[in-house]
RORO-597261 format. One record per residue (C-alpha): residue number from 1; residue in one letter; x, y, z. Coordinates in steps of 0.2 Angstrom, whole numbers. Example, Ala and Ser with C-alpha at 12.3 -4.5 7.8 and 13.67 -1.06 7.14 Angstrom:
RORO-597261
+------+------+-------+-------+-------+
| migu | fike |    c1 |    c2 |    c3 |
+------+------+-------+-------+-------+
|    1 |    a |    62 |   -22 |    39 |
|    2 |    s |    68 |    -5 |    36 |
+------+------+-------+-------+-------+
END
This chain:
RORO-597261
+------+------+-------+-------+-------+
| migu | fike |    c1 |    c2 |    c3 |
+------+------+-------+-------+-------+
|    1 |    x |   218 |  -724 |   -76 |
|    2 |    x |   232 |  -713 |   -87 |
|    3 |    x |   225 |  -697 |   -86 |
|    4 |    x |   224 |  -697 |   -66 |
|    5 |    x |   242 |  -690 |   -65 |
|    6 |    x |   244 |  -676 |   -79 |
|    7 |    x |   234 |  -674 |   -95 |
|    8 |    x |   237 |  -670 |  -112 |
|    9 |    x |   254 |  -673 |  -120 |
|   10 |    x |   265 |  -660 |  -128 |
|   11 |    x |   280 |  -660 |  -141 |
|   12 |    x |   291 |  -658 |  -128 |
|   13 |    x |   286 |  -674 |  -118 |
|   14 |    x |   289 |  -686 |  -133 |
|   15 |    x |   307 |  -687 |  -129 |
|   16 |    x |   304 |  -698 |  -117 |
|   17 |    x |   294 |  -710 |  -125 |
|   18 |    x |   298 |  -727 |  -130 |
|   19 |    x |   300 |  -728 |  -148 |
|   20 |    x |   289 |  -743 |  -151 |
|   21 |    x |   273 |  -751 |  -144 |
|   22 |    x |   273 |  -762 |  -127 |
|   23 |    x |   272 |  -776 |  -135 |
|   24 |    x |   286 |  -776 |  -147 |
|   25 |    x |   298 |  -776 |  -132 |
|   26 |    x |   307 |  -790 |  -121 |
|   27 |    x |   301 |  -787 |  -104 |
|   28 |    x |   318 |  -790 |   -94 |
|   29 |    x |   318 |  -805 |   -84 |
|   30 |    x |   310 |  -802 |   -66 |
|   31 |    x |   314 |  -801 |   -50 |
|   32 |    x |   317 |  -817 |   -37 |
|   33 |    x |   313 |  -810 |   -20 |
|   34 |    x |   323 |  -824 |   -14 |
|   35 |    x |   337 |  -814 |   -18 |
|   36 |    x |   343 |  -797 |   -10 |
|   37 |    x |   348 |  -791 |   -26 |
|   38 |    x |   332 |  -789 |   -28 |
|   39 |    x |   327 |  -777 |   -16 |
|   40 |    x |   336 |  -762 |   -13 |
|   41 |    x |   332 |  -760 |     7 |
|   42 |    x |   335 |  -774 |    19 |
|   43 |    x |   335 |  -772 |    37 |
|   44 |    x |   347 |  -786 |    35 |
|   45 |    x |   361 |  -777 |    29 |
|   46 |    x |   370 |  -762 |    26 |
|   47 |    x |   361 |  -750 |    11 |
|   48 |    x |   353 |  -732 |     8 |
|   49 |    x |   338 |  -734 |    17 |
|   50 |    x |   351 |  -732 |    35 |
|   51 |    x |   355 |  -716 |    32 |
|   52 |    x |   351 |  -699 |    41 |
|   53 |    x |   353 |  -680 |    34 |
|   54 |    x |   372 |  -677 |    38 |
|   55 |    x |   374 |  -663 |    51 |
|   56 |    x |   361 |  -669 |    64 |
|   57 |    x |   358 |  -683 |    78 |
|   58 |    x |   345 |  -692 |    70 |
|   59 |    x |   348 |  -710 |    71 |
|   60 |    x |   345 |  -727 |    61 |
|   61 |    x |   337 |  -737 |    73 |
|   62 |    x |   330 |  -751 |    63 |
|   63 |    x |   340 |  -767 |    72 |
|   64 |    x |   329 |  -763 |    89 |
|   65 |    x |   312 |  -754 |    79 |
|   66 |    x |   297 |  -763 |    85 |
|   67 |    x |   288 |  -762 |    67 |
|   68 |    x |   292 |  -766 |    48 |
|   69 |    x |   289 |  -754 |    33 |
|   70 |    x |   285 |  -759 |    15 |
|   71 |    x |   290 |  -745 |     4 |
|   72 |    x |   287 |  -744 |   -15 |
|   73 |    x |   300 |  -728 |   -23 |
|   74 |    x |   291 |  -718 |   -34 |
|   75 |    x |   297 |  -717 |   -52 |
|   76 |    x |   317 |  -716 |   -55 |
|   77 |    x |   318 |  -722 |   -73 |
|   78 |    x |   312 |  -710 |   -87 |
|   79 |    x |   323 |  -716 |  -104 |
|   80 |    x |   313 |  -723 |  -119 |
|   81 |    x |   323 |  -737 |  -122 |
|   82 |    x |   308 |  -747 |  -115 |
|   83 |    x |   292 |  -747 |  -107 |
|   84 |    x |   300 |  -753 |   -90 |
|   85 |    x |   316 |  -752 |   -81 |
|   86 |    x |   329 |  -768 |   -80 |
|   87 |    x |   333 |  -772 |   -64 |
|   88 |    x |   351 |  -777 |   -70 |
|   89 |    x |   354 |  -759 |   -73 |
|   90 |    x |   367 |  -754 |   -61 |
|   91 |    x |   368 |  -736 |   -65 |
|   92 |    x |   346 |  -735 |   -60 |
|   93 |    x |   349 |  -744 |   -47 |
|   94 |    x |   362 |  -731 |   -39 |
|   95 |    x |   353 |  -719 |   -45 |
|   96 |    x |   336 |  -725 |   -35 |
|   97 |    x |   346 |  -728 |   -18 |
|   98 |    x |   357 |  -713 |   -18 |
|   99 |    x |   340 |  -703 |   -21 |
|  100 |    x |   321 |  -709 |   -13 |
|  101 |    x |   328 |  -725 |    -5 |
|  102 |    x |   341 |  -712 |     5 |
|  103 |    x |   328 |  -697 |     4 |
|  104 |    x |   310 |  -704 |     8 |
|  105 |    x |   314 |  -722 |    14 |
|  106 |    x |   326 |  -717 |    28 |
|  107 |    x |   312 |  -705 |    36 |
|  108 |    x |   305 |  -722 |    41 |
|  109 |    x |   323 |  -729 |    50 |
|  110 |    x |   318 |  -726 |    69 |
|  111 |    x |   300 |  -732 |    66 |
|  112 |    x |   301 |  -750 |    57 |
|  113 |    x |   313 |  -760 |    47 |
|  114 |    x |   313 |  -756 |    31 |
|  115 |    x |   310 |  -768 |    15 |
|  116 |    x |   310 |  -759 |    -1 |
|  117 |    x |   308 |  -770 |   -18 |
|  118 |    x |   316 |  -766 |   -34 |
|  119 |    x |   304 |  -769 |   -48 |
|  120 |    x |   301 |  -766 |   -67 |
|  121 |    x |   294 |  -749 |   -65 |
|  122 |    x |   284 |  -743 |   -81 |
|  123 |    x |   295 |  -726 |   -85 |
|  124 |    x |   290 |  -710 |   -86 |
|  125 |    x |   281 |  -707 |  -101 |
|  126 |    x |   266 |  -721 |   -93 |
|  127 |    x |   257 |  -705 |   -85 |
|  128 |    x |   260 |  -696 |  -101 |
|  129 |    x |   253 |  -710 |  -112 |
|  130 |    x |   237 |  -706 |  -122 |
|  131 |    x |   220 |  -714 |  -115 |
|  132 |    x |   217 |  -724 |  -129 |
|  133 |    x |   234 |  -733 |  -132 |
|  134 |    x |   237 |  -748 |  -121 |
|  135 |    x |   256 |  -747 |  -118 |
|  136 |    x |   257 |  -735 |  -103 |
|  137 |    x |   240 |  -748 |   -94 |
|  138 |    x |   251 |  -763 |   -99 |
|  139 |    x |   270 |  -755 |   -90 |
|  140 |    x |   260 |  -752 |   -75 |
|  141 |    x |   251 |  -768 |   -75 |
|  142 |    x |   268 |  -777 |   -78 |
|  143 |    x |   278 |  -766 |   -63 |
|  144 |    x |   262 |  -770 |   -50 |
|  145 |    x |   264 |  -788 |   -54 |
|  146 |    x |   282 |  -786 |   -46 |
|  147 |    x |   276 |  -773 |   -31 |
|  148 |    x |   265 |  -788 |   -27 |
|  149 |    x |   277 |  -803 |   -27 |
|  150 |    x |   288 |  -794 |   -18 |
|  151 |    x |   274 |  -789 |    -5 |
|  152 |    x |   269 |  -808 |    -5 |
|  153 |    x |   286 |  -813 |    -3 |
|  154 |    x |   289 |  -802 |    11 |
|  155 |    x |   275 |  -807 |    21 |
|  156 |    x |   280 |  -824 |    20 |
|  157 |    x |   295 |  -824 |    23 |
|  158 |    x |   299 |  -808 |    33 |
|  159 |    x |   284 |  -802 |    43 |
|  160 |    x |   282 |  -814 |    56 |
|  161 |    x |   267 |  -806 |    62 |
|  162 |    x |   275 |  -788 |    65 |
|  163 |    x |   265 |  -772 |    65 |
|  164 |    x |   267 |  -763 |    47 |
|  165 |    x |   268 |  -748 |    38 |
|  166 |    x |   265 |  -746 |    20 |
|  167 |    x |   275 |  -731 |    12 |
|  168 |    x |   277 |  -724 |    -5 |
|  169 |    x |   278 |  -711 |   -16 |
|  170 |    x |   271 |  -706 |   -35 |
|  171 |    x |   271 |  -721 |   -45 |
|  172 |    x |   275 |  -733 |   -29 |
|  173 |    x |   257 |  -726 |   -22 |
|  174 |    x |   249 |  -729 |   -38 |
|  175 |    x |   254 |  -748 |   -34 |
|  176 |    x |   254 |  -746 |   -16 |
|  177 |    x |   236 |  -740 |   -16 |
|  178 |    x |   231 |  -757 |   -26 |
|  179 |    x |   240 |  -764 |   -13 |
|  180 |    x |   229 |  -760 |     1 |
|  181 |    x |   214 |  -766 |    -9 |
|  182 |    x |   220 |  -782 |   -14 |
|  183 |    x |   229 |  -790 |     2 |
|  184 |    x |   222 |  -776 |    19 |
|  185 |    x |   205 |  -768 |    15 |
|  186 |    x |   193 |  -786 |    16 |
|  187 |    x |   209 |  -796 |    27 |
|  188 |    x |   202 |  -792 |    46 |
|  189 |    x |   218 |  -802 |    51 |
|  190 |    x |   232 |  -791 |    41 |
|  191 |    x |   222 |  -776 |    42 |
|  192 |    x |   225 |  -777 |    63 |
|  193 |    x |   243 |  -778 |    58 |
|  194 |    x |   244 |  -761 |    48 |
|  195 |    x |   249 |  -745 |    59 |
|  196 |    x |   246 |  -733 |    44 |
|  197 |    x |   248 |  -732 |    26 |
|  198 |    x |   259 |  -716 |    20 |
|  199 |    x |   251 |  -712 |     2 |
|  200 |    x |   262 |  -699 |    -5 |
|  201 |    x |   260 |  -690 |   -21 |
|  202 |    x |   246 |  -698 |   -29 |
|  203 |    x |   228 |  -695 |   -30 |
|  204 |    x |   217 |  -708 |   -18 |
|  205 |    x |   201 |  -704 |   -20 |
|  206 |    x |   191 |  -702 |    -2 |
|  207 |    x |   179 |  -716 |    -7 |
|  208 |    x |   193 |  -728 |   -12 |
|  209 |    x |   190 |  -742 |     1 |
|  210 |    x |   177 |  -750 |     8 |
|  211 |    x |   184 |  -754 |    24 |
|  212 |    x |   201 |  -744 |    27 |
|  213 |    x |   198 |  -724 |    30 |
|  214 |    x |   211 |  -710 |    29 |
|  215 |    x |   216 |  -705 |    48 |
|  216 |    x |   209 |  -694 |    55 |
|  217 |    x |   222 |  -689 |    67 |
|  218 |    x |   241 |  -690 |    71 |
|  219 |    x |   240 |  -706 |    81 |
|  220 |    x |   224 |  -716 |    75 |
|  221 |    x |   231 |  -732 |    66 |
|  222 |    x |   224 |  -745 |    52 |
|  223 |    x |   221 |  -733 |    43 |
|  224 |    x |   231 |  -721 |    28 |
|  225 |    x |   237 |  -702 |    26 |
|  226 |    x |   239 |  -695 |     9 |
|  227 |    x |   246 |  -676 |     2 |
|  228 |    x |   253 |  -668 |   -12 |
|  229 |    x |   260 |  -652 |   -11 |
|  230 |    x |   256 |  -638 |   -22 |
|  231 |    x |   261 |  -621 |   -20 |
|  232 |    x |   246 |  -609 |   -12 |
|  233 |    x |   232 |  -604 |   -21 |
|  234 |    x |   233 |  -614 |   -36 |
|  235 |    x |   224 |  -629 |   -41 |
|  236 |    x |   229 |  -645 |   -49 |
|  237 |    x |   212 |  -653 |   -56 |
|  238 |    x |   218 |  -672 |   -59 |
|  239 |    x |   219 |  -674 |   -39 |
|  240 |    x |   204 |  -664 |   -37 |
|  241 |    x |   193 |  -671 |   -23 |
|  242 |    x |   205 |  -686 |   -18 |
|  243 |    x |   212 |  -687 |     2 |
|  244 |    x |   222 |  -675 |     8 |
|  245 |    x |   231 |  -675 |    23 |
|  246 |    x |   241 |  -661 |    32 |
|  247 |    x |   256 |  -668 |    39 |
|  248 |    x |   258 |  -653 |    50 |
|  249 |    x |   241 |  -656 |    61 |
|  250 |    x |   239 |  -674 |    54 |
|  251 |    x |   221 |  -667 |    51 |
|  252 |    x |   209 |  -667 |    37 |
|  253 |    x |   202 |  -652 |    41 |
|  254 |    x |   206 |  -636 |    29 |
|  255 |    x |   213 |  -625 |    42 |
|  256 |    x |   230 |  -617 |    38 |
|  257 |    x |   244 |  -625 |    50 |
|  258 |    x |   259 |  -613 |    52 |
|  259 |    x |   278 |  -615 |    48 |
|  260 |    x |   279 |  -616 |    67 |
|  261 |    x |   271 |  -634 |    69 |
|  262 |    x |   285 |  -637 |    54 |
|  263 |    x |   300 |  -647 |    64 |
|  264 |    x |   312 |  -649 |    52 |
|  265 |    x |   313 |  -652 |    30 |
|  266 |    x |   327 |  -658 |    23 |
|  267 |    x |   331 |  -653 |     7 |
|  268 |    x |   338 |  -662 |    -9 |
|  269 |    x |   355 |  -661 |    -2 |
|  270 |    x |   351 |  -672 |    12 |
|  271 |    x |   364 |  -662 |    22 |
|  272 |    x |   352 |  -651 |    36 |
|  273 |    x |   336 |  -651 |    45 |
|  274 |    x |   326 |  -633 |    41 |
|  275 |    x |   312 |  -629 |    54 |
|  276 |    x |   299 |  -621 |    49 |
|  277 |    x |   302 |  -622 |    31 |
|  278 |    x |   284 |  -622 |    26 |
|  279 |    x |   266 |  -621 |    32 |
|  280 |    x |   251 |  -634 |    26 |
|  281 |    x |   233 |  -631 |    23 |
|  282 |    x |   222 |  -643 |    16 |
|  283 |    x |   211 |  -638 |    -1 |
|  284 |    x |   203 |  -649 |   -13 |
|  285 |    x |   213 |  -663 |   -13 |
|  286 |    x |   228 |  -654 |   -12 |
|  287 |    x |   242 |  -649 |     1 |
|  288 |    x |   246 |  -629 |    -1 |
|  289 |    x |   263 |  -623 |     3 |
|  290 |    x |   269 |  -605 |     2 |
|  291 |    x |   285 |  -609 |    -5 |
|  292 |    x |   300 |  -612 |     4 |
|  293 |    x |   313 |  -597 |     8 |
|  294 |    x |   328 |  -611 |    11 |
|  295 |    x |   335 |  -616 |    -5 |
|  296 |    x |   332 |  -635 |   -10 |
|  297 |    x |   316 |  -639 |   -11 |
|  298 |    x |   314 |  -642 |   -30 |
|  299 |    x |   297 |  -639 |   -40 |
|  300 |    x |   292 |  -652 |   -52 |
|  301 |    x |   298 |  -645 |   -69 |
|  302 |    x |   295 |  -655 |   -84 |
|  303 |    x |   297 |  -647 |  -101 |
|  304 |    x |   279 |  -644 |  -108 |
|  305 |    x |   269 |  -647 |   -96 |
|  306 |    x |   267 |  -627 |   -87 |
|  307 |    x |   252 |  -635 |   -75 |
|  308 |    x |   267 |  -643 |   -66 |
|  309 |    x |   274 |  -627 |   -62 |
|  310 |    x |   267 |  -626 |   -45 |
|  311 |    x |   270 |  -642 |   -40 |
|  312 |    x |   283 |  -647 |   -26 |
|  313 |    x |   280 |  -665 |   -28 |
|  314 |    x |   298 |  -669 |   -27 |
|  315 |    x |   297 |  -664 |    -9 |
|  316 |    x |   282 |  -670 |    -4 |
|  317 |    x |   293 |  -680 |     7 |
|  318 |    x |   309 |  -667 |    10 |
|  319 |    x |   296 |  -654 |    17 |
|  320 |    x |   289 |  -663 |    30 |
|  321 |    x |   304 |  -676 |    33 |
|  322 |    x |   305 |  -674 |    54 |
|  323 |    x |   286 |  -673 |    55 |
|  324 |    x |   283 |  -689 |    46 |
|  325 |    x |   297 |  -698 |    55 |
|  326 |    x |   291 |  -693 |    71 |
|  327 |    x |   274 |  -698 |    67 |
|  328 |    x |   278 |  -714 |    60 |
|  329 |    x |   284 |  -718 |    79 |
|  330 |    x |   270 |  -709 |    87 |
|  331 |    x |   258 |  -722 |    77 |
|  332 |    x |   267 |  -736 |    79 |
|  333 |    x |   269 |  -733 |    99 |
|  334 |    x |   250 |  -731 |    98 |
|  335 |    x |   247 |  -747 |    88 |
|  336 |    x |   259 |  -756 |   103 |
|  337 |    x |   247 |  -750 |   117 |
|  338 |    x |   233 |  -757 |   106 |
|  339 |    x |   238 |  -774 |   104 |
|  340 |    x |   247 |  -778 |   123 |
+------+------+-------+-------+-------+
END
């Protein structure tokens, strides 16, 4: 399960592993869903997940948007001083709204309301750990547990029957992929309701489910899209023959779609729209870029680990930020049509 992400585990990583085995810690207390401390979107209030890139006219429109989101941040907490984050840190919780809550979360503002969970994430070093040690399998295990509360909470207290799209990234598709299994891929009922699942950054293999089925193209619905995006030419074997998606044609095809069906990336700054910023061709699991001539699109650079080197999965989103947002619409207009 581990060794899907990266493999092996060099000097350099062991900086950010916890110092002693999972079970020698305290978990931190979990989270009560009744709460909204405990999540850190809510349609209900004021919070990152409302914002737009400074310096255009894109517009929060979730107090009128016909759907809900459920989206699961990818991983923010990377210290050693445990196996999973404490949702009474303060400084992680900044730290996780002023970056994916604000930059992959709000690309979902004019399609749905948004509901993102804070939970125990496992840190860092869980896709690290080695396959015979226990502790990364048991952090995961422990953060899904909360994922999935939260996700029951929501439907049960929030959902009322809405449309929905799943959304996440890295670690949250890790446990948003479980999702799917577990509460839409043998529910007929809650499987009607789901517009699309956006499975960013993470390996989901083609044969993953036996009823759900990547889409096939930029408006089909009840179904899921997935990419990672690696810089052309190069492979990355751990997500070797999983789903990928382009999200410039919405295709699953492998021919190349140019810079020109690229309607705007926004980069780390969170302060422009770039069009044209990249192109997208689907190879082997993988989304190939050629990389981006505007500066702030950051690779994924972790010391030790050179197969990372070509990776751009920190803007898997920021890439393809104004396509995503304006499918998300397109698909849930679709999914309206559907059910009249």
């Amino acid at each position: 399960m581990l060794g899907l992400l990266l493999t092996g585990i060099s000097a350099c990583t062991q900086i950010i592993k916890p110092g002693r085995q999972f079970t020698a810690y305290q978990p931190a207390p979990g989270p009560d869903y009744a709460l909204p401390a405990s999540w850190a979107a809510l349609p209900s209030r004021l919070d990152s997940a409302d914002a737009v890139p400074r310096h255009t006219t894109l517009r929060d429109q979730q107090q009128t948007a016909p759907a809900d989101v459920f989206y699961v941040h990818p991983t923010t907490f990377f210290r050693r001083e445990s196996w999973n984050a404490n949702l009474a840190d303060e400084r992680l919780n900044r730290f996780t709204d002023a970056s994916v809550i604000r930059k992959q979360a709000s690309a979902f503002n004019s399609a749905g309301r948004i509901f993102a969970p804070r939970y125990r994430q496992a840190t860092l070093y869980s896709f690290f750990d080695d396959a015979q040690s226990t502790n990364g399998r048991q952090a995961l295990e422990l953060a899904y547990g909360d994922v999935k509360a939260a996700f029951q909470y929501y439907l049960t207290h929030y959902n009322q029957g809405r449309p929905l799209i799943i959304a996440s990234h890295s670690q949250g598709t890790f446990h948003a992929t479980r999702l799917l299994h577990e509460f839409f891929d043998n529910d007929p009922k809650l499987r009607r309701q789901l517009v699309a699942a956006y499975l960013i950054g993470f390996k989901v293999k083609t044969d993953e489910y036996q009823t759900l089925r990547p889409c096939a193209d930029s408006t089909q619905t009840g179904c899921y899209v997935v990419w990672n995006s690696v810089e052309w030419g190069n492979e990355y074997p751990p997500f070797a023959g999983g789903v990928a998606t382009n999200p410039l044609s919405w295709t699953l095809d492998t021919v190349a779609a140019p810079a020109s069906l690229n309607r705007g990336g926004v980069p780390y700054g969170f302060d422009r729209l770039d069009t044209a910023v990249v192109d997208a061709k689907v190879h082997d699991g993988l989304v190939w870029i050629h990389p981006p001539k505007p500066l702030g699109y950051p690779r994924f650079l972790l010391p030790g680990q050179p197969q990372l080197r070509h990776s751009f999965h920190i803007a898997d989103y920021g890439l393809f930020y104004l396509n995503l947002r304006q499918n998300a619409e397109a698909r849930v207009r679709t999914w309206q049509r559907q059910n009249q």
